[in-house]
C-alpha positions in Angstrom: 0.0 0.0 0.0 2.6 2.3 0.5 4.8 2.0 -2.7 1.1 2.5 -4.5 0.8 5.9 -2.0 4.6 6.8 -3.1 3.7 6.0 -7.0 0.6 8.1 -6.6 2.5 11.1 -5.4 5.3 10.7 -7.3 2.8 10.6 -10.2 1.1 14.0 -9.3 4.2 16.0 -8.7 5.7 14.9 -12.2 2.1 16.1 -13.2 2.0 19.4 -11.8 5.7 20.0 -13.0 4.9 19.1 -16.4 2.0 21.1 -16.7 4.1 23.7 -15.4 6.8 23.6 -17.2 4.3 23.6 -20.4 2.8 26.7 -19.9 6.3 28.7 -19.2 8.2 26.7 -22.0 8.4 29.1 -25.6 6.9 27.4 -28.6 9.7 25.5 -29.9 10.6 23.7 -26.4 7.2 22.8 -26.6 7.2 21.1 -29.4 10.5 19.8 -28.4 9.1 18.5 -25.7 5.9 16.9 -26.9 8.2 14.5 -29.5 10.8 14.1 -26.1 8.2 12.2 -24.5 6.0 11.0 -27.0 9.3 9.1 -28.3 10.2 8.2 -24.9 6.9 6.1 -24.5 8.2 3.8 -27.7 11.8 3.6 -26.0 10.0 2.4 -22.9 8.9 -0.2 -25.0 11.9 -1.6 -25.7 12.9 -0.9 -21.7 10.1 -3.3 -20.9 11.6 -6.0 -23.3 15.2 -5.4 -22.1 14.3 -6.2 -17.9 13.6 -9.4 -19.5 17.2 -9.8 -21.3 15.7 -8.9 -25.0 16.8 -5.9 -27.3 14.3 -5.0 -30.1 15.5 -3.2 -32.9 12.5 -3.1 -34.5 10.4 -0.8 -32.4 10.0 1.5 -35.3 7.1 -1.0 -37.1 4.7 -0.1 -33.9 5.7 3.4 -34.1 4.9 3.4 -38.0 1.9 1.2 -37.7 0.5 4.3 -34.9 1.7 7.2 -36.7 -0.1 6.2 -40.1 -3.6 4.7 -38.6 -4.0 7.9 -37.2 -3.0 9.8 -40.1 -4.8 7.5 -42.2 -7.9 7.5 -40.1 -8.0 11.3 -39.7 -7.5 12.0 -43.3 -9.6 9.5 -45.1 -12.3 8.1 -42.2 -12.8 11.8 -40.7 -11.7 11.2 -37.3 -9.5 13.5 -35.6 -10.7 13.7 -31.9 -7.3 12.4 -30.4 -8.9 9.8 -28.1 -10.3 8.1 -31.3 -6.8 8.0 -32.8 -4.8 6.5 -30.2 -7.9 3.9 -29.2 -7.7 2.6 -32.6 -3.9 3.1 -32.8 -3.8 0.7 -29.8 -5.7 -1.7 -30.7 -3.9 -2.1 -34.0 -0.6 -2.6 -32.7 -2.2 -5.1 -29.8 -3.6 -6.7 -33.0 -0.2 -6.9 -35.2 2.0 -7.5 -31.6 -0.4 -10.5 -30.4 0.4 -12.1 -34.4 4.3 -11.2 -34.1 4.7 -11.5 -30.2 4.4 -15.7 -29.4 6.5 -16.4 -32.7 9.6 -14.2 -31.8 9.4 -15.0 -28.2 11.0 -18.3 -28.9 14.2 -16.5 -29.6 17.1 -14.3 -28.2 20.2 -12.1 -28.6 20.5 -11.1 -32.0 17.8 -13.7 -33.6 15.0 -11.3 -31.7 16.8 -8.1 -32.3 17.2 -8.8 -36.7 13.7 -10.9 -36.7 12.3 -7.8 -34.9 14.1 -5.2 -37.6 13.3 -7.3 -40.4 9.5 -6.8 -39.8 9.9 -2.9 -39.3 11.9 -2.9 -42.9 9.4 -5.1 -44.9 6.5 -2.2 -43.2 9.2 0.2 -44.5 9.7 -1.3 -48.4 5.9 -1.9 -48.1 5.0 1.9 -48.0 7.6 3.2 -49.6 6.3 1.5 -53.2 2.2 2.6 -51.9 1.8 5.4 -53.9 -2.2 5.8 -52.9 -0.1 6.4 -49.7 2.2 9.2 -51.2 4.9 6.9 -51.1 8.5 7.8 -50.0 6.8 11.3 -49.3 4.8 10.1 -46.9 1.1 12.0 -46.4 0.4 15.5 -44.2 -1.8 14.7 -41.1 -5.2 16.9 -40.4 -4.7 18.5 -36.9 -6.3 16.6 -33.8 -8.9 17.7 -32.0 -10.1 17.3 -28.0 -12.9 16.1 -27.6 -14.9 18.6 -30.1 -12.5 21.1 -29.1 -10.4 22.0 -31.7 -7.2 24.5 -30.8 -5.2 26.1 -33.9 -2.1 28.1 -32.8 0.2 28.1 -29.9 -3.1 26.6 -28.2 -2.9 23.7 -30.2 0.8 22.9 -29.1 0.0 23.3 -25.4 -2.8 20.9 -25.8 -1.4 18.4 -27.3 1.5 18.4 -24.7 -0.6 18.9 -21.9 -3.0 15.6 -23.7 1.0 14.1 -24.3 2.1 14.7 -20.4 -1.2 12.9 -18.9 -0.6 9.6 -20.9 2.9 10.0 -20.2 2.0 9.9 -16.2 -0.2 7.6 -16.5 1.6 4.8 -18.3 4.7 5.6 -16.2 2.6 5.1 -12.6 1.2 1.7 -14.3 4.4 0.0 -15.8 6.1 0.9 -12.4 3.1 -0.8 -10.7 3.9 -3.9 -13.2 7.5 -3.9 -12.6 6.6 -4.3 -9.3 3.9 -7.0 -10.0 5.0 -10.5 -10.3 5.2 -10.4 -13.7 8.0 -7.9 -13.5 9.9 -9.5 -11.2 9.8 -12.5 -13.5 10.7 -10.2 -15.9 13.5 -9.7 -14.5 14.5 -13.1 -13.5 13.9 -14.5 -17.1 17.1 -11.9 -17.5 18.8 -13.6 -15.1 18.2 -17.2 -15.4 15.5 -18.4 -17.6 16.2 -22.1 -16.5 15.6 -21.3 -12.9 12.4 -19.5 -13.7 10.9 -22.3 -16.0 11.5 -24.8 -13.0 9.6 -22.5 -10.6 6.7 -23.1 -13.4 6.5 -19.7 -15.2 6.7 -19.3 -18.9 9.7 -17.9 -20.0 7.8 -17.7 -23.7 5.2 -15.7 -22.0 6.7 -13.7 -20.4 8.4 -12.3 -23.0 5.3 -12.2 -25.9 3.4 -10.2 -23.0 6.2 -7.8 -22.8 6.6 -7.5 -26.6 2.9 -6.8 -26.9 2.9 -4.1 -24.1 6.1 -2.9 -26.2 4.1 -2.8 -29.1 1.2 -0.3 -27.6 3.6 1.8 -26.0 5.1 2.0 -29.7 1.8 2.7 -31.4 1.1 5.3 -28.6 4.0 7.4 -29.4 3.9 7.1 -33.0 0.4 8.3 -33.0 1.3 11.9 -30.4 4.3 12.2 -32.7 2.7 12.1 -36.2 -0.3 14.4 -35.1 2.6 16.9 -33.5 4.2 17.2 -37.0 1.8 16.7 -38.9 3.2 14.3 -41.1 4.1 10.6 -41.6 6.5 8.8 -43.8 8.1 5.8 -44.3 10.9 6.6 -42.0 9.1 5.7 -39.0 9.6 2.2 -39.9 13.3 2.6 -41.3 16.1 1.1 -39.3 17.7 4.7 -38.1 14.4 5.4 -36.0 14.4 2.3 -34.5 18.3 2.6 -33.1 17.4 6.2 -32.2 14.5 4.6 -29.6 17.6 1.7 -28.8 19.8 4.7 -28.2 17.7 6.0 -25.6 17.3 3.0 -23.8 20.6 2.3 -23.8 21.1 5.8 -22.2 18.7 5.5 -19.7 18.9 1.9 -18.9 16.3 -0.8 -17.9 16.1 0.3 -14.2 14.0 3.1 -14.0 10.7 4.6 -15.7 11.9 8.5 -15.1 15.2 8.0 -16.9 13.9 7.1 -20.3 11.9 10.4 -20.2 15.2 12.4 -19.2 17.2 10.4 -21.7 14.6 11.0 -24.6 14.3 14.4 -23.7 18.5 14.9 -23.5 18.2 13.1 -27.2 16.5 15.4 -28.7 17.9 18.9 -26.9 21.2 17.2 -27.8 20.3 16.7 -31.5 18.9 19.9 -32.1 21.6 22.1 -30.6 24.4 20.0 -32.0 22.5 20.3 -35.7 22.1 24.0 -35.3 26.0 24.7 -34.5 27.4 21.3 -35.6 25.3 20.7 -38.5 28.0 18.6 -40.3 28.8 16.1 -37.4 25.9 16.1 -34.7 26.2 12.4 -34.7 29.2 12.5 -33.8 28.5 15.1 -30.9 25.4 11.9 -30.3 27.9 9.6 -30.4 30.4 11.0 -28.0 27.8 11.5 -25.4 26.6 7.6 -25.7 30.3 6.7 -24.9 30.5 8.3 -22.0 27.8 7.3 -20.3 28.1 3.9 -21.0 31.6 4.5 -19.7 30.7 6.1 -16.4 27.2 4.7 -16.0 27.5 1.5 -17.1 23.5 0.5 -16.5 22.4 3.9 -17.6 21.0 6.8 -16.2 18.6 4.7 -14.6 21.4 3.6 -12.3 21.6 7.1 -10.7 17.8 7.2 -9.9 18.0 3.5 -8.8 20.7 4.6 -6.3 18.6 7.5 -5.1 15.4 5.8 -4.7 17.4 2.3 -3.0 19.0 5.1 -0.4 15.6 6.6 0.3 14.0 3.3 1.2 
């Protein structure tokens, strides 16, 4: 009862500080921010997959697959209420994880991580030659709206980071409630020992299809905040570069805490834009430089240092 009272408050106060952060933040961190954390939901994806030993490097198919339903939906079906999109955004990547999740469960290592790429490449080659879909272009994206309420503007912006911060908070207070369930801890002992864990009588198989469909909402989720923020979608959600950006951040931030892969997104992008703006020529390099050193002084990630905070509080 108590961790649920700490989640609870930890959950309002990132809340409140997001909300008012938002309204003091000028336009462009705003939109910064909105793809920080919508981004950070699909690299929590693969955060969920890695506390069980696994790696995907295909996390940009469910990020794809989110980004064009909603586009697709809004611009050909008439639906742009936002709550619309990402229900149906969902359910379509539950739908396309629960096909893909039990086959590539049975493997590891780099089987998982190339079967999981290959998928997001064929969705890649697949759109690319659609032309009814625009394409290598890609298509433009109507605006959302809110319930009726439709925002242009700097009002627009704030409300779809304010809609963006509430589902962040809300998925981050329920996965640390599940890594705290006994499926989590599983989780985590699959990455231990999966021998051990099949002799206590759990499914290691499971375990890891559960996770890749939860990693598969979580992807559709932020594909679908980060396609209506733009206002366009392309191929190159699904391309092999987007999914190693959303490996890159997990790598960064590490498998052992929820607020981390937020900060790490969030440094990502801030990192990105200010190295393209002055380093325009050799910003991955700048990306690249940063990745070794943490790896190099925080070997499990930022996570570690939040992990160390919250173990010395307790």
């Amino acid at each position: 009862m108590k961790a649920l009272s700490d989640i609870r408050v930890a959950s309002l106060l990132a809340l409140a500080l997001l909300i008012g952060g938002g309204l003091a933040l000028p336009d462009w961190a705003l939109f910064l921010m909105t793809i920080g954390l919508a981004k950070a939901l699909v690299s929590l994806g693969i955060v969920v997959q890695m506390r069980a030993g696994l790696v995907s490097f295909g996390q940009g198919l469910f990020f794809c697959i989110g980004a064009y339903v909603a586009g697709l939906m809004a611009n050909f079906a008439g639906l742009t209420d936002i709550f619309v999109l990402t229900g149906i955004s969902v359910m379509a990547c539950l739908a396309i994880g629960g096909i893909f999740g039990p086959l590539l469960a049975n493997y590891r290592g780099i089987f998982f991580a190339m079967l999981s790429l290959s998928l997001s490449m064929i969705l890649y080659g697949i759109l690319s030659k659609m032309n009814s879909l625009g394409g290598t272009d890609g298509l433009n994206v109507a605006a959302p709206t809110f319930a009726g309420y439709a925002p242009e503007g700097r009002a627009l912006s704030l409300s779809l980071y304010l809609y963006t911060s509430f589902i962040v908070v809300a998925i981050g207070a329920i996965l640390r409630t599940g890594f705290d369930s006994q499926h989590g801890l599983v989780s985590l002992a699959v990455r231990s020992n999966e021998l051990r864990v099949e002799y206590l009588g759990a499914s290691v198989r499971r375990t890891n299809a559960i996770n890749y469909v939860i990693s598969a909402m979580l992807g559709g989720i932020g594909g679908v905040i980060t396609g209506l923020a733009i206002g366009h979608v392309d191929p190159e959600y699904a391309y092999w570069t987007t999914s190693g950006e959303f490996v890159f951040v997990a790598i960064l931030a590490g498998y052992l805490s929820i607020p981390a892969v937020f900060a790490a997104s969030i440094i990502l992008e801030l990192v990105r834009s200010f190295s393209n703006l002055y380093f325009p020529n050799t910003w991955q390099m700048v990306l690249g430089v940063f990745l070794l050193v943490i790896i190099l002084t925080l070997p499990n990630g930022l996570g570690s240092l939040f992990h160390r905070r919250r173990e010395g509080g307790s």
